[in-house]
C-alpha positions in Angstrom: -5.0 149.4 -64.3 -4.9 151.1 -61.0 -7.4 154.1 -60.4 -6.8 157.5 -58.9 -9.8 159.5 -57.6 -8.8 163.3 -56.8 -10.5 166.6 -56.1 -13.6 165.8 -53.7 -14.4 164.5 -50.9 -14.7 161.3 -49.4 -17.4 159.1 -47.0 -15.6 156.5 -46.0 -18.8 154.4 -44.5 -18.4 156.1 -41.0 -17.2 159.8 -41.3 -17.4 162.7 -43.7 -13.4 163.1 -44.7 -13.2 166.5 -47.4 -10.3 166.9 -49.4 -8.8 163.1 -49.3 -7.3 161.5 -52.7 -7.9 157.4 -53.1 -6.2 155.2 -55.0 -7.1 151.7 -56.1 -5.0 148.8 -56.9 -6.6 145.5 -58.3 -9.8 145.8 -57.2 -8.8 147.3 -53.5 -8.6 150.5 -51.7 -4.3 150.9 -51.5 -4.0 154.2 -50.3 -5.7 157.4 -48.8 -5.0 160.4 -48.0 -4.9 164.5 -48.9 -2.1 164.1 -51.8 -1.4 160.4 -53.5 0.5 162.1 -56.2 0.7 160.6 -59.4 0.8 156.9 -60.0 2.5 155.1 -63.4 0.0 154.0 -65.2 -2.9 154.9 -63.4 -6.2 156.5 -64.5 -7.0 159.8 -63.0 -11.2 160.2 -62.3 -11.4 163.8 -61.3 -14.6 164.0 -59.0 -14.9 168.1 -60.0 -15.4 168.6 -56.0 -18.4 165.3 -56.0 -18.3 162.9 -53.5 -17.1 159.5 -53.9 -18.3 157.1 -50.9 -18.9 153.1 -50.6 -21.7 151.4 -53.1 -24.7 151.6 -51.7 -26.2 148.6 -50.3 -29.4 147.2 -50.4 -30.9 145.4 -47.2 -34.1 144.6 -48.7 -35.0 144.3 -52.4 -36.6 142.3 -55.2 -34.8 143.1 -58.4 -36.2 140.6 -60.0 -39.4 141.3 -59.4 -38.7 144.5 -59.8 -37.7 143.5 -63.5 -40.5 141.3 -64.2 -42.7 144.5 -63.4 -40.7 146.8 -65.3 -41.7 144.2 -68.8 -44.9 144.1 -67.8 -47.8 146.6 -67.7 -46.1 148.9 -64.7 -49.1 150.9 -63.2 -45.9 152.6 -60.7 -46.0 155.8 -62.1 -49.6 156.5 -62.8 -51.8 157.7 -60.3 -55.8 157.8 -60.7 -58.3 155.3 -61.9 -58.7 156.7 -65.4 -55.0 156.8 -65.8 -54.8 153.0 -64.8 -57.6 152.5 -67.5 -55.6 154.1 -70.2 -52.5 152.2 -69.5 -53.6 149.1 -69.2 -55.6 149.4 -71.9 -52.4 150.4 -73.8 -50.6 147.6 -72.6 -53.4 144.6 -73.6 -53.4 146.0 -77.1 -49.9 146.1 -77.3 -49.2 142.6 -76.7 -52.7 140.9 -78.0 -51.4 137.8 -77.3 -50.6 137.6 -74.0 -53.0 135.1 -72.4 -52.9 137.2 -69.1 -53.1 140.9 -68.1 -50.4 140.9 -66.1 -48.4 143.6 -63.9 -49.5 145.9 -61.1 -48.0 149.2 -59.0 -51.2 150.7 -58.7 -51.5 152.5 -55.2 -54.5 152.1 -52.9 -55.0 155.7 -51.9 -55.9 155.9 -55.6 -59.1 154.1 -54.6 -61.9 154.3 -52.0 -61.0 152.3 -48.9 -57.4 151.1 -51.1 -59.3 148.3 -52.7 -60.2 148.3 -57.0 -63.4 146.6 -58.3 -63.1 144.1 -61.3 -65.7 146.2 -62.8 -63.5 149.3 -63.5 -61.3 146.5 -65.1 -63.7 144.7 -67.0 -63.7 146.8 -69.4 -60.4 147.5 -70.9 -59.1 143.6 -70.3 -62.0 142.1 -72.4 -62.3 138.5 -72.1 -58.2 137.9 -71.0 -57.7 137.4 -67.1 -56.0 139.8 -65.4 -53.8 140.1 -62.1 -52.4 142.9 -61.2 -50.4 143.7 -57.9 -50.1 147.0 -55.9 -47.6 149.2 -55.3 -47.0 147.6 -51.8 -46.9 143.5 -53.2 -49.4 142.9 -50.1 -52.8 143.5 -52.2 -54.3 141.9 -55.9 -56.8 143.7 -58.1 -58.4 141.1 -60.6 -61.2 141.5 -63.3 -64.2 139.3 -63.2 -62.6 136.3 -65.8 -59.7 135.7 -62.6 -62.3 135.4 -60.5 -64.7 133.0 -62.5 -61.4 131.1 -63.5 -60.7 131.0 -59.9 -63.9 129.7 -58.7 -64.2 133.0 -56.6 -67.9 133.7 -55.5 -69.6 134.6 -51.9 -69.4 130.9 -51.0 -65.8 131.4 -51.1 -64.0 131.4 -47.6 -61.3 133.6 -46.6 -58.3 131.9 -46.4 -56.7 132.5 -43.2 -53.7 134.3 -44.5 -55.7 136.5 -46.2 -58.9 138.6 -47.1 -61.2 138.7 -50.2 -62.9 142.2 -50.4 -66.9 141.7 -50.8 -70.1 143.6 -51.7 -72.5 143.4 -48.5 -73.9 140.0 -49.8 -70.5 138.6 -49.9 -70.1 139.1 -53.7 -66.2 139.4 -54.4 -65.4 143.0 -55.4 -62.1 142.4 -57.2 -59.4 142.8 -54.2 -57.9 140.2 -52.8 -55.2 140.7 -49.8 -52.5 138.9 -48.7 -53.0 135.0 -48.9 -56.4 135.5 -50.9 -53.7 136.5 -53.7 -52.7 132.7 -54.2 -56.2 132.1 -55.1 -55.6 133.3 -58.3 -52.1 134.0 -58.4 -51.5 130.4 -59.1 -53.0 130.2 -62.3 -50.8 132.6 -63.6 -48.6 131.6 -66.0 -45.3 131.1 -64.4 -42.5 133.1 -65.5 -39.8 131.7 -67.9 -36.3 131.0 -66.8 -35.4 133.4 -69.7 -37.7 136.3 -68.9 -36.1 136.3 -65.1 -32.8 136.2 -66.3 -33.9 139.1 -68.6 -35.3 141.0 -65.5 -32.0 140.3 -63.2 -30.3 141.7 -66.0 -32.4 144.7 -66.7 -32.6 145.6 -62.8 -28.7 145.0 -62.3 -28.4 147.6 -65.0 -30.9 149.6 -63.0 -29.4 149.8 -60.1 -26.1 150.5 -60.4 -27.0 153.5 -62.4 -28.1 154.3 -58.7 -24.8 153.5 -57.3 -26.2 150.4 -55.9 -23.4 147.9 -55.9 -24.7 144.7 -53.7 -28.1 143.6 -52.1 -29.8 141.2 -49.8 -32.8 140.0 -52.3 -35.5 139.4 -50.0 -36.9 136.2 -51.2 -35.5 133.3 -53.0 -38.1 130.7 -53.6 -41.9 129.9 -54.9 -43.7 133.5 -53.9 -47.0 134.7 -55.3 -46.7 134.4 -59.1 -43.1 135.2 -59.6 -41.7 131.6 -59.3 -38.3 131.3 -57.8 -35.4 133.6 -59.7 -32.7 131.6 -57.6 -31.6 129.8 -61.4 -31.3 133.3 -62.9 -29.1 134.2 -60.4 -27.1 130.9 -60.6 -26.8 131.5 -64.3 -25.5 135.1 -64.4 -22.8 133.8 -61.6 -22.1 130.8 -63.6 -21.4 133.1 -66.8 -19.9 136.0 -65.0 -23.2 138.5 -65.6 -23.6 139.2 -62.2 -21.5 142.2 -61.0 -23.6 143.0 -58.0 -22.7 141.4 -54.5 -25.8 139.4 -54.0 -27.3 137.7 -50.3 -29.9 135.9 -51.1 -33.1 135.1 -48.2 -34.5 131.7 -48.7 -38.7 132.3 -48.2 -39.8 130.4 -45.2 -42.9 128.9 -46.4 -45.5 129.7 -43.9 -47.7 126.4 -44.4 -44.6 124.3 -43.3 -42.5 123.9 -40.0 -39.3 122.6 -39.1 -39.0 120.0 -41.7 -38.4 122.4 -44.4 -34.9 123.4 -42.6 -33.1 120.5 -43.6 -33.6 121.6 -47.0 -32.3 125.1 -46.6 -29.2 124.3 -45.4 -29.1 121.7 -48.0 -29.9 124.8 -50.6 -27.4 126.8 -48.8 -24.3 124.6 -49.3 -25.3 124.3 -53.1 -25.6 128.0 -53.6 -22.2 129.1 -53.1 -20.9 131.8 -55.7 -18.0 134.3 -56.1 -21.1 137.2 -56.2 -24.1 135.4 -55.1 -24.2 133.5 -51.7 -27.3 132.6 -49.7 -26.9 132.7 -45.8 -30.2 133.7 -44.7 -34.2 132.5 -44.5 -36.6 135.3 -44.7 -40.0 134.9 -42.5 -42.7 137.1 -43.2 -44.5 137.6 -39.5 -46.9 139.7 -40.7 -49.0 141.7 -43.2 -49.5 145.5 -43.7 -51.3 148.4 -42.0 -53.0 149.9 -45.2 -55.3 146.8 -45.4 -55.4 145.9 -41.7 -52.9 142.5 -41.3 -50.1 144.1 -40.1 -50.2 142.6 -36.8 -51.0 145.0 -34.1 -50.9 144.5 -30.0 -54.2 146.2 -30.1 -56.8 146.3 -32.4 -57.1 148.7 -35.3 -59.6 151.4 -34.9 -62.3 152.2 -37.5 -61.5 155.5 -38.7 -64.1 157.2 -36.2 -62.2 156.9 -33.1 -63.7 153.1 -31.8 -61.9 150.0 -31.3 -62.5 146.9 -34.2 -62.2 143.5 -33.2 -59.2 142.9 -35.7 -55.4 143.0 -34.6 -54.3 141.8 -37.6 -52.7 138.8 -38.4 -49.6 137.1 -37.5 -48.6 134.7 -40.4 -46.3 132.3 -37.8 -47.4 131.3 -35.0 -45.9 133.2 -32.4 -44.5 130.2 -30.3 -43.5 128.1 -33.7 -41.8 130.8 -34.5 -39.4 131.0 -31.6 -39.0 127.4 -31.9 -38.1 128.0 -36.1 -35.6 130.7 -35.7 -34.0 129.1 -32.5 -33.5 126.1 -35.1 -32.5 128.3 -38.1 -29.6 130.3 -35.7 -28.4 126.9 -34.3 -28.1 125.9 -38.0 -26.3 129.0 -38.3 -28.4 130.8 -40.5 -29.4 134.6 -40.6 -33.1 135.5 -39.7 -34.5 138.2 -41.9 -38.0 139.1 -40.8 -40.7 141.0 -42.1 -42.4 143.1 -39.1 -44.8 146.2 -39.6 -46.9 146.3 -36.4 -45.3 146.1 -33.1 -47.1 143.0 -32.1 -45.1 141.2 -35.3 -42.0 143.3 -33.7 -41.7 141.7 -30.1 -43.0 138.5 -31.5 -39.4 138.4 -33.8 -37.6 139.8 -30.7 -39.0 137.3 -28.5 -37.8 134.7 -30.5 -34.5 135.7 -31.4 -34.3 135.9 -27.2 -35.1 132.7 -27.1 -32.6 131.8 -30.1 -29.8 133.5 -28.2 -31.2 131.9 -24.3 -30.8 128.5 -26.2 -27.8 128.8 -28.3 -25.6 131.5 -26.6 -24.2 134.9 -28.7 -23.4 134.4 -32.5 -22.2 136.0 -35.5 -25.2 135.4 -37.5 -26.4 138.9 -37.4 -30.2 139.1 -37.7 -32.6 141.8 -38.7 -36.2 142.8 -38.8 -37.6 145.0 -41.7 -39.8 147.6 -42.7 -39.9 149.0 -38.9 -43.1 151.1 -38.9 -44.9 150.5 -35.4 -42.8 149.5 -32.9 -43.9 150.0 -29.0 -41.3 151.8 -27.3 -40.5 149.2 -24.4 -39.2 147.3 -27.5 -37.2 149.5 -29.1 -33.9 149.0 -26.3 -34.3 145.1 -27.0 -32.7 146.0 -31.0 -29.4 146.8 -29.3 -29.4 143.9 -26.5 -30.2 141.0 -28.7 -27.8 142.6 -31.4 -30.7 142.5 -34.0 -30.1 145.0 -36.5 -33.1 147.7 -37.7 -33.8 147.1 -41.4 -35.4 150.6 -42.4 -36.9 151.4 -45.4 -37.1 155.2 -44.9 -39.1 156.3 -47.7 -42.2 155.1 -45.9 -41.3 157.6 -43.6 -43.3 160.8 -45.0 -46.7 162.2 -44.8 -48.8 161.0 -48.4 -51.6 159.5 -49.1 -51.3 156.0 -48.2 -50.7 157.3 -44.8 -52.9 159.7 -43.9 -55.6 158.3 -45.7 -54.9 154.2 -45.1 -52.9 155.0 -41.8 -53.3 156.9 -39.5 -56.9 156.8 -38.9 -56.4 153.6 -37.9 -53.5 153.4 -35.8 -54.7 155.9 -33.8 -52.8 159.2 -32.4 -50.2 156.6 -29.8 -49.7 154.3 -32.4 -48.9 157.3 -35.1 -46.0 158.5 -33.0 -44.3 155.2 -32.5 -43.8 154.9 -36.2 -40.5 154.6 -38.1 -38.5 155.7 -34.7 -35.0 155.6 -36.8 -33.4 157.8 -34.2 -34.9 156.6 -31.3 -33.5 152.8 -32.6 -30.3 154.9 -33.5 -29.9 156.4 -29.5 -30.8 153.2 -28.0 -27.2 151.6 -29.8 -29.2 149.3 -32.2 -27.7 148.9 -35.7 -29.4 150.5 -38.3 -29.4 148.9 -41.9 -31.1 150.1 -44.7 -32.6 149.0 -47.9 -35.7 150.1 -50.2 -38.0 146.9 -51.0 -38.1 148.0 -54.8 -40.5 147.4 -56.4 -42.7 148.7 -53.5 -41.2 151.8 -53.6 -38.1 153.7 -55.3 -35.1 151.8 -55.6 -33.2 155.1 -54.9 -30.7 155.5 -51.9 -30.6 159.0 -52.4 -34.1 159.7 -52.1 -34.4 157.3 -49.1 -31.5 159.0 -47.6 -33.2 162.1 -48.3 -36.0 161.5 -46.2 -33.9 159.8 -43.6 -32.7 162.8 -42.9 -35.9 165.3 -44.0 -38.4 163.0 -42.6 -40.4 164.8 -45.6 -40.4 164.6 -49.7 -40.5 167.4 -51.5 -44.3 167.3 -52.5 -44.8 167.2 -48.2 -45.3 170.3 -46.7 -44.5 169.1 -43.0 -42.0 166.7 -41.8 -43.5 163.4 -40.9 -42.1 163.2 -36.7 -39.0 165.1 -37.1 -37.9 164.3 -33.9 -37.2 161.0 -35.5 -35.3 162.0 -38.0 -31.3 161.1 -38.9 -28.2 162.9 -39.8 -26.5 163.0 -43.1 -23.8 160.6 -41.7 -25.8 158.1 -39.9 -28.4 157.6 -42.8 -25.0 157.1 -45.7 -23.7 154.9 -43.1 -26.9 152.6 -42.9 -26.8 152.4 -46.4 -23.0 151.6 -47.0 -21.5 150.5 -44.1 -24.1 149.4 -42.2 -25.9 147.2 -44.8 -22.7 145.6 -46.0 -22.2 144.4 -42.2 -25.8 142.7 -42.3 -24.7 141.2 -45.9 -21.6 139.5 -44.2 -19.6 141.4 -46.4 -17.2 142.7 -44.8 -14.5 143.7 -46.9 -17.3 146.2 -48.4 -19.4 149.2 -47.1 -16.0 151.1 -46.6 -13.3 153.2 -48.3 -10.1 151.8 -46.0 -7.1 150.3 -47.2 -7.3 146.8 -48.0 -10.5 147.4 -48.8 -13.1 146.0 -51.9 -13.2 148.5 -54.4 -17.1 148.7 -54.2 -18.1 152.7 -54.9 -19.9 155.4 -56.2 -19.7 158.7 -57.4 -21.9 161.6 -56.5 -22.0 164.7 -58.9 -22.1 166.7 -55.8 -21.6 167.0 -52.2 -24.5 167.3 -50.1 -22.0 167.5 -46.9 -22.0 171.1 -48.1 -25.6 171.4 -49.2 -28.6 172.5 -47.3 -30.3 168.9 -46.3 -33.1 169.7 -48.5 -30.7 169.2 -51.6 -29.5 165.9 -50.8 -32.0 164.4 -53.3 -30.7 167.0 -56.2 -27.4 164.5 -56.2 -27.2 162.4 -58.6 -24.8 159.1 -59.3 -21.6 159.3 -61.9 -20.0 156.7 -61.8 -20.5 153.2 -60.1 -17.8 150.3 -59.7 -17.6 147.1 -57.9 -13.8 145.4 -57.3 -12.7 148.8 -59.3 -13.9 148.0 -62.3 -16.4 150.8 -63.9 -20.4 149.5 -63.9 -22.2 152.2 -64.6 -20.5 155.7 -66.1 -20.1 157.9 -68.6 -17.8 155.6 -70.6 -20.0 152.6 -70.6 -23.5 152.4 -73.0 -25.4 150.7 -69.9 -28.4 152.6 -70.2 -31.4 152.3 -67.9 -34.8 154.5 -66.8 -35.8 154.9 -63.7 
């Protein structure tokens, strides 16, 4: 049945157009414009003066994970030791049979220095192990059974991905950091082909109730404890489940080289799908700032105004790594990278310079993600390399983690040079967007709302305003924009011809003030025209 939306206004993935009718036609945009008239046949979806604009479009995600997290004891929406306590002591006793605690979202400004002790957990896991990830995926807390499981003591050595937190006599504390995670995390039970499929279900549900309509999921492959979700994807394609337009990222294992290409691109041909494709290879360069491997150019001060001795860590070496991508862009590949500090930055812009000095200008349209330091002689190299910036704006505020975990140790030059959206945006590069849920809200309208605010509304100041984005630019990044870096280009827009990808806002915050833009909420959501999330459909799902 054709569709006919009236009586709002439209974003088309570029430009704010008011008072524009749009009809659909099997499952494509087949006319705009001020009056379409009535259509035989057609359903008429009065907007009652909303806004109806492209699906959003996530650059960066893990709705799996996200899933997974949701099942298990989700920490996300507490805040406070004693509130952790409580919950997971709710959860163990609701499922006394679960051989593992398992779960996490708790947020390290909740804690002195950001890092738990297992002896705050003891205590309401009894004699079960548990695991438990933070908010930002990058940090562990574990009770004292992981770590005797584990073989974790003071003889233990850092692994050199990673950190253990210890007592002054070494004594593990109950934090373990980056590749210090897998010291545990691999005796944790794996997840079941059924419980992923579960999760991908749950979180499709999820997000389209937040007009999300595609993604780029940000690993496929063995990470952490999650196990690789790729069959859960496969399955829901297979049986026509999935509804979202997926890209999948293939994890570049870090303890391998070149010899692991061969079989991505095998991976790659088999993974073909009407919904779910996989055209990319994520690499994760770095760590974070908040626990001090985000890798930095200089060294991370030590909260009193004096230079450490630690710049982080960079996961790849830097010269392998021009060598890998050069290799993975030949193979025609997309390079998805994960960059925090600016030295991780220029190391993925040096090598996709020497991708493109080796193999000449392509189509495969890479990205970096996440964005936060970046030194400003970099920031023109976004636009000449054609490497789109992968923002993940909600990080963008003033809160705890930062002024607490942050900016103490960045220093007052580093401070400024973070999340420079409009500086990227005036320099030409192409901005992208995406949310990396579960680290933070899977919510385009609240990213988009700080995009544009450079503030939440429990901030009292604006976080560098000077950086901050119109209303336009920010939707566009998050339609238009992050549809392009999908290699979906038939999405993103409303223009005829078209994919019927969109979503309906109750309101228009074109004619709100910009501190409203997070009041809007989604009504309806379809992909190919067909209606995935609305009032006439008993998909339910909580935020």
């Amino acid at each position: 049945m054709d569709t006919l939306f009236v009586n709002g206004a439209v974003f088309d993935g570029t430009a704010y157009r008011p008072g524009l009718a749009v009809a659909v036609k099997a499952g494509r945009i087949a006319a705009i414009g001020p009056d379409l008239g009535q259509r035989n046949g057609a359903e008429v979806v009065d907007l009652e003066g909303g806004l109806l604009l492209p699906g959003f479009v996530d650059a960066h995600i893990h709705p799996v994970q996200g899933g997974v997290e949701r099942a298990h004891c989700d920490l996300s929406p507490f805040h406070g030791l004693p509130s952790y306590q409580e919950k997971i002591s709710q959860y163990g006793a609701q499922h006394p049979t679960a051989p593992w605690i398992l779960g996490g979202g708790w947020h390290q400004p909740d804690f002195p220095g950001g890092a738990p002790n297992a002896a705050d957990l003891d205590p309401v896991t009894g004699d079960r192990p548990a695991f438990l990830v933070n908010a930002d995926h990058h940090s562990a807390w574990v009770n004292s059974k992981a770590l005797q499981l584990a073989g974790i003591d003071a003889d233990t050595l850092d692994p050199a991905d990673g950190r253990i937190e210890r007592n002054e006599d070494g004594t593990p504390t109950g934090t373990l950091h980056e590749g210090a995670m897998n010291l545990v995390g691999r005796l944790v039970p794996p997840t079941t082909h059924q419980e992923m499929v579960d999760a991908l279900l749950d979180a499709q549900a999820y997000l389209h109730s937040l007009g999300i309509t595609g993604w780029q999921d940000a690993i496929l492959g063995a990470y952490a404890n999650l196990g690789d979700s790729t069959p859960a994807y496969v399955e829901l394609a297979q049986t026509g489940r999935l509804t979202a337009r997926v890209n999948g990222a293939l994890w570049w294992q870090r303890d391998r080289g070149p010899e692991q290409i061969p079989e991505l691109i095998e991976r790659r041909e088999a993974l073909q799908y009407k919904r779910f494709r996989v055209g990319t290879v994520k690499i994760m360069q770095d760590g974070v700032a908040e626990n001090f491997t985000a890798a930095m150019l200089d060294p991370y001060f030590d909260g009193c105004g004096c230079r450490t001795a630690n710049s982080g860590l960079s996961f790849v070496d830097p010269q392998a790594l021009q060598e890998h991508v050069t290799q993975l862009d030949a193979a025609g590949f997309q390079v998805h990278v994960h960059a925090i500090g600016d030295r991780a930055a220029r190391e993925a812009l040096d090598a996709f310079a020497k991708a493109q000095a080796s193999n000449g200008i392509n189509d495969n349209r890479h990205h970096i993600a996440h964005l936060q330091v970046i030194h400003p002689d970099d920031i023109p190299r976004f636009q000449e390399l054609n490497v789109a910036a992968n923002m993940q704006a909600l990080w963008a505020v003033y809160e705890p983690q930062m002024t607490e975990l942050t900016i103490p140790f960045l220093g007052p030059e580093r401070t400024g040079w973070q999340y420079p959206f409009k500086s990227l945006q005036t320099a030409g590069a192409r901005l992208v967007a995406g949310s990396d849920w579960p680290v933070s809200s899977p919510d385009p309208l609240e990213a988009i709302h700080v995009a544009v605010n450079r503030r939440t509304d429990e901030a009292d100041d604006p976080f560098l305003p000077e950086q901050a984005l119109d209303l336009a630019t920010a939707l566009a990044a998050y339609t238009q924009g992050s549809a392009w870096v999908n290699h979906a280009d038939d999405t993103g827009r409303i223009a005829v011809g078209a994919l019927a990808d969109l979503a309906i806002l109750d309101r228009d915050p074109f004619t709100a003030p910009t501190d409203e833009i997070n009041t809007a909420r989604v009504r309806a959501t379809y992909v190919e025209g067909d209606l995935v999330f609305g009032p006439n459909r008993e998909d339910a799902s909580c935020p």
